[in-house]
C-alpha positions as CSV (number, residue, x, y, z in Angstrom):
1,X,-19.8,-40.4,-28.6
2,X,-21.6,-37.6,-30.2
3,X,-20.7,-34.0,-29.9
4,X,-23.4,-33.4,-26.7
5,X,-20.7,-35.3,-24.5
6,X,-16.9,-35.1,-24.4
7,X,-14.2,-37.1,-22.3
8,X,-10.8,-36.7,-21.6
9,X,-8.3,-38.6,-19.6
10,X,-5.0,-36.8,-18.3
11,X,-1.6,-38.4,-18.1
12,X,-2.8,-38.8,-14.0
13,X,-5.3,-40.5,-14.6
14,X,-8.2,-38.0,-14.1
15,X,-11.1,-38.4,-16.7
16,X,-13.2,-35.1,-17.3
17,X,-16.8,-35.7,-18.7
18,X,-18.4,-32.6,-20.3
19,X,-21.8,-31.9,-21.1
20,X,-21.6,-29.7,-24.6
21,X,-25.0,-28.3,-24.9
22,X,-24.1,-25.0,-24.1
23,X,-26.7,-23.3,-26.4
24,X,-29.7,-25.0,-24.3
25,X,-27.6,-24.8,-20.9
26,X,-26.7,-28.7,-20.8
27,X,-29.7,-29.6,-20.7
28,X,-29.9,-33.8,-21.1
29,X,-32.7,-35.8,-23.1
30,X,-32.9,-39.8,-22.9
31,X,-29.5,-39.6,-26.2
32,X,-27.5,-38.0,-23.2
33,X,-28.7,-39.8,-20.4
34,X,-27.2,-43.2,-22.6
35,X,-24.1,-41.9,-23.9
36,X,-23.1,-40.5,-19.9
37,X,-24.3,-44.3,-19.1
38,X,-22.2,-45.8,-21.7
39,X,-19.1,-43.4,-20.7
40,X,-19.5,-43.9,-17.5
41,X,-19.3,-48.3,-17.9
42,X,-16.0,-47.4,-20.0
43,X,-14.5,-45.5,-17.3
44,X,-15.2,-47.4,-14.5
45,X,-13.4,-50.4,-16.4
46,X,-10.3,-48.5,-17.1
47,X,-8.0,-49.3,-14.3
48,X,-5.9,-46.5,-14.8
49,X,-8.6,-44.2,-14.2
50,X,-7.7,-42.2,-10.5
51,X,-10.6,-39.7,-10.4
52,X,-13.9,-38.2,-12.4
53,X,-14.3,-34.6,-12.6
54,X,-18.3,-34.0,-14.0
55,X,-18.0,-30.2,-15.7
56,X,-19.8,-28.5,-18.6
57,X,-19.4,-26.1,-21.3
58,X,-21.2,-22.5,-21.1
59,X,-22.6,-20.2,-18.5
60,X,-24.6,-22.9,-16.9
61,X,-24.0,-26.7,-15.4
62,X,-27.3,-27.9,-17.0
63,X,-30.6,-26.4,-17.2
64,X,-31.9,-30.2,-16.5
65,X,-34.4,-32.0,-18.9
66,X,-34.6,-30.8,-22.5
67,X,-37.8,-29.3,-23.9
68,X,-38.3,-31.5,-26.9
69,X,-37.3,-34.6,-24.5
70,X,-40.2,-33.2,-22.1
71,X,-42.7,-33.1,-24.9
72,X,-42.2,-36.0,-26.5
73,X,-41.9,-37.9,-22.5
74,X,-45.8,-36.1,-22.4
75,X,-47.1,-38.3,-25.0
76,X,-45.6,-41.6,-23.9
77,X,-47.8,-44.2,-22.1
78,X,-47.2,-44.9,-18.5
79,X,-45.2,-47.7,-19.5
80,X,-43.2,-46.3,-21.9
81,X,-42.1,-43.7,-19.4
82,X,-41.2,-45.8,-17.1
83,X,-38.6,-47.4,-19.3
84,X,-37.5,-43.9,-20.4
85,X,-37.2,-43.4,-16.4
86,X,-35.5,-46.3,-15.8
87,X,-32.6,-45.4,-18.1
88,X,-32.3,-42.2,-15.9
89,X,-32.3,-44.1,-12.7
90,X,-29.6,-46.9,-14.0
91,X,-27.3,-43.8,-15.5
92,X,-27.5,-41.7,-12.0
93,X,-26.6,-45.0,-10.0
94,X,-23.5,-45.7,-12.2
95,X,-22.4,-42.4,-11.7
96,X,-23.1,-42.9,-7.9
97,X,-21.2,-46.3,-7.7
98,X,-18.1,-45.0,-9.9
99,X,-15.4,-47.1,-7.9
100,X,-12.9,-43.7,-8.3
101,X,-13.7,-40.7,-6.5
102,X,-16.3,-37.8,-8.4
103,X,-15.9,-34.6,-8.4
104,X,-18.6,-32.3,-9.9
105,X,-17.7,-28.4,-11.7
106,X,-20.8,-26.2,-11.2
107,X,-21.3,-23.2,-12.2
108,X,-24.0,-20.9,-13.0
109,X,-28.1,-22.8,-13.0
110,X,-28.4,-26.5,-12.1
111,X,-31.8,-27.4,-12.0
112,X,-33.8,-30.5,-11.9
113,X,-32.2,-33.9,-12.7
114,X,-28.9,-31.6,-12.9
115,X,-29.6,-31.9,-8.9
116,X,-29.2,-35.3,-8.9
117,X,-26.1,-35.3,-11.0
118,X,-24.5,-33.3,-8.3
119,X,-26.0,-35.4,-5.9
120,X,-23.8,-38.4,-7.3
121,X,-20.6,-37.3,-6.8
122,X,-18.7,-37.7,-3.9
123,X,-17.8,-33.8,-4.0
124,X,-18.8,-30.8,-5.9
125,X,-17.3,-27.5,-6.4
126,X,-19.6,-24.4,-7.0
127,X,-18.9,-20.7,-8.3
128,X,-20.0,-18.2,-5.8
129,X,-22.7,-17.7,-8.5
130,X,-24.0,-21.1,-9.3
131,X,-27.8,-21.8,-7.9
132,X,-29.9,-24.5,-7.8
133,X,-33.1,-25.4,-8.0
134,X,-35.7,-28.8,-7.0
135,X,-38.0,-26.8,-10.3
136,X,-39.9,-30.3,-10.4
137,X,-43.3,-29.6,-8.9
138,X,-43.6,-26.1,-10.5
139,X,-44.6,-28.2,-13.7
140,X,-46.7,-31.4,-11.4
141,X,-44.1,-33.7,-11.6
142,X,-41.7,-35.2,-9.1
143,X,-38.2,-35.4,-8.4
144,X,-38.8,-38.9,-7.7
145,X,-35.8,-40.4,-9.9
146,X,-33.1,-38.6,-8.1
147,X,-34.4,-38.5,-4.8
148,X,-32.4,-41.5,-3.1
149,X,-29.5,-39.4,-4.4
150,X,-30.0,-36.0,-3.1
151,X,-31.5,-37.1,0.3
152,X,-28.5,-38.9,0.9
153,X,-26.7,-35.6,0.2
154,X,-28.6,-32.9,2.1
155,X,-30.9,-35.2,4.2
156,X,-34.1,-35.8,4.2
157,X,-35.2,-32.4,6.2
158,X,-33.9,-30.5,3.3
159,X,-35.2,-32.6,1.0
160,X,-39.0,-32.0,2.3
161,X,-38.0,-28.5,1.9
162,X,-36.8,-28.2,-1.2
163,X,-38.7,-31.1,-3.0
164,X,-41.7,-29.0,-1.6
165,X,-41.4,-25.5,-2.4
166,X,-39.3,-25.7,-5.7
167,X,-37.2,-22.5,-4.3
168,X,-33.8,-21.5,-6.1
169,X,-31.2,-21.6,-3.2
170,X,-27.5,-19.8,-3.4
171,X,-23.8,-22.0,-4.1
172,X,-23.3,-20.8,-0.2
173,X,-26.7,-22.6,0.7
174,X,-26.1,-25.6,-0.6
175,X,-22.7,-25.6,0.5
176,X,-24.7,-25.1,3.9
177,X,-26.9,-28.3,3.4
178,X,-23.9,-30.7,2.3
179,X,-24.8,-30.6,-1.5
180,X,-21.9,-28.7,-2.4
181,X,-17.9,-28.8,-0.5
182,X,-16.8,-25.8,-2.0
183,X,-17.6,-22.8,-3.1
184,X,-15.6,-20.4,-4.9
185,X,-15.2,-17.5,-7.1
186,X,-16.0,-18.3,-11.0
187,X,-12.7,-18.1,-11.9
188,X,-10.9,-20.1,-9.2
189,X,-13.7,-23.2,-10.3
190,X,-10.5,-24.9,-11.9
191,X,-7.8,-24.3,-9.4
192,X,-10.4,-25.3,-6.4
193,X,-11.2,-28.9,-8.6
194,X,-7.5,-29.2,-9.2
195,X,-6.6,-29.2,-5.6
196,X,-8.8,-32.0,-4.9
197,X,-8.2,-33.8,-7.8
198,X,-4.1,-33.5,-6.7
199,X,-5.4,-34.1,-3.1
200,X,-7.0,-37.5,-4.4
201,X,-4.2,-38.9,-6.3
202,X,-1.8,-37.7,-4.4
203,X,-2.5,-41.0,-2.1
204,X,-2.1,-44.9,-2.5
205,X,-4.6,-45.6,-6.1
206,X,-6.5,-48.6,-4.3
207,X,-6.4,-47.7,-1.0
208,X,-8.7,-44.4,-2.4
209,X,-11.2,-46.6,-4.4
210,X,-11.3,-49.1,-1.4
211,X,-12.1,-46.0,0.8
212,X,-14.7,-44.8,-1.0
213,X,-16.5,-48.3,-0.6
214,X,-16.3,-48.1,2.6
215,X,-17.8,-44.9,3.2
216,X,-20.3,-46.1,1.0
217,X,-20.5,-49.5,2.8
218,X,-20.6,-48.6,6.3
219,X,-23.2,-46.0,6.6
220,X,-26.1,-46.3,8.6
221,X,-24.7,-49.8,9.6
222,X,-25.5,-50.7,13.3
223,X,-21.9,-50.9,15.4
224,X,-21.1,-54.5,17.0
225,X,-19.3,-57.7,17.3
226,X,-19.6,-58.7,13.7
227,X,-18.9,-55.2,12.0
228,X,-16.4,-54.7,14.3
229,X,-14.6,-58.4,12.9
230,X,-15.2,-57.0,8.9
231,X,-13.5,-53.6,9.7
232,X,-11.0,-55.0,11.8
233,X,-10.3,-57.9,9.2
234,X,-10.2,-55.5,6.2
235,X,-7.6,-53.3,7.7
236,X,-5.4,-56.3,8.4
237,X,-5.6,-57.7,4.6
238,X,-4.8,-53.6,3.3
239,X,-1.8,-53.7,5.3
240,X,-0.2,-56.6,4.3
241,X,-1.5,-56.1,0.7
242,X,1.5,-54.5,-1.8
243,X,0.3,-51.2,-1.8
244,X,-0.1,-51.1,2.3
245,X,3.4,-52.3,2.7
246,X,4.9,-49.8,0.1
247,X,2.8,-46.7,1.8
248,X,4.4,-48.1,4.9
249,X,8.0,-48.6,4.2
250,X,8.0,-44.9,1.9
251,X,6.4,-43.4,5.8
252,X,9.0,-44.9,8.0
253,X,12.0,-44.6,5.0
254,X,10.8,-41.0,4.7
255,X,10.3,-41.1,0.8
256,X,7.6,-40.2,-1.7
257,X,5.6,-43.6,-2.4
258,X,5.5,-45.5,-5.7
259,X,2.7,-44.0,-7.0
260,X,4.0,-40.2,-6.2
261,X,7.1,-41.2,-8.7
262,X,9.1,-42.3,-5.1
263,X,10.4,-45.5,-4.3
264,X,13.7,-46.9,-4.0
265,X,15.1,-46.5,-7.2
């Protein structure tokens, strides 16, 4: 890993990836783009890992593509921008599919493909200052690569809005259109993560990455006989599984569980 990209993982469990381009605002070229892919493979095979926190270093969360990278994607042939763009596109969806939960630490600009980083997590956490911006067309190009990601997040009314008019919109307005959960003053950005970092881990480990699947799995799905059967079916497995029956017995014994340092020793 080179010095454009740390990661550290707490004794909880809880893995923080940091962009550390502060001097060009985070902003991410195609090196980037593979060591965030390459961190987030390691991650997500590290059992131990109980949540991602997405932050960077500097007055802003990431300016979006780099200048030189934009140049030198200006000279490729069609073809060799599509591979470029399919490195993007295979980074954002491991990000998306992190089996933990994701939280993302914005503060001040996140424009661009920065957009769809947000986008990718499963929550984000803004400074009352952050802003953000869909600055793609303002240059003839398209947000095209992390589209699936941030219509999912703010639908797709918003998204013909803001994919459209390329307007910078407040931490309060996207909190407003379901890109953001929280918004906060700049320096409450690390207590506000923290709480739902502790909120996260603070519960049964598989149970957390399971329900994340779910979510993930059940949207948009049409309600009857057979979906009813899988729901009804996983439930049953979780709570005879090991974990289900400890979360039980610390409920009805009163106790912290297991993984809070409970039990019955």
């Amino acid at each position: 890993m080179s010095d454009k990209l740390q990661c550290e993982i707490d004794s909880e469990g809880v893995a923080t990836v940091t962009l550390n381009r502060p001097d060009i605002h985070n902003a991410f070229d195609d090196g980037l783009i593979r060591e965030l892919g390459e961190t987030f493979d390691q991650l997500s095979q590290n059992p131990e890992i109980r949540a991602l926190v997405l932050a960077s270093n500097g007055k802003n969360f990431s300016a979006g593509a780099d200048l030189n990278w934009m140049k030198r994607m200006a000279e490729y042939s069609e073809e060799e921008n599509r591979h470029d763009a399919a490195a993007l596109a295979a980074m954002l969806h491991k990000l998306d599919t992190f089996p933990a939960p994701t939280i993302a630490r914005v503060q001040g600009a996140a424009f661009g493909g920065a957009v769809g980083l947000v986008s990718c997590c499963d929550m984000a956490v803004a400074s009352e200052r952050a802003s953000f911006c869909l600055s793609e067309v303002k240059i003839g190009l398209l947000p095209a690569t992390i589209s699936p990601y941030v219509i999912n997040a703010v639908g797709t009314r918003q998204a013909r809005r803001y994919f459209v008019t390329a307007e910078r919109f407040s931490a309060e307005r996207a909190r407003e259109i379901g890109l953001v959960s929280e918004v906060c003053p700049e320096g409450e950005l690390n207590l506000t993560v923290q709480n739902l970092v502790n909120a996260i881990t603070d519960n049964g480990p598989k149970a957390v990455a399971m329900s994340k699947q779910l979510a993930m799995s059940m949207s948009n799905r049409v309600i009857n006989e057979e979906l009813q059967g899988q729901t009804s079916a996983l439930i049953a497995a979780v709570r005879v599984s090991p974990e289900g029956q400890e979360g039980l017995s610390a409920f009805l014994e009163k106790r912290a569980p297991e993984w809070m340092g409970g039990g019955n020793e």
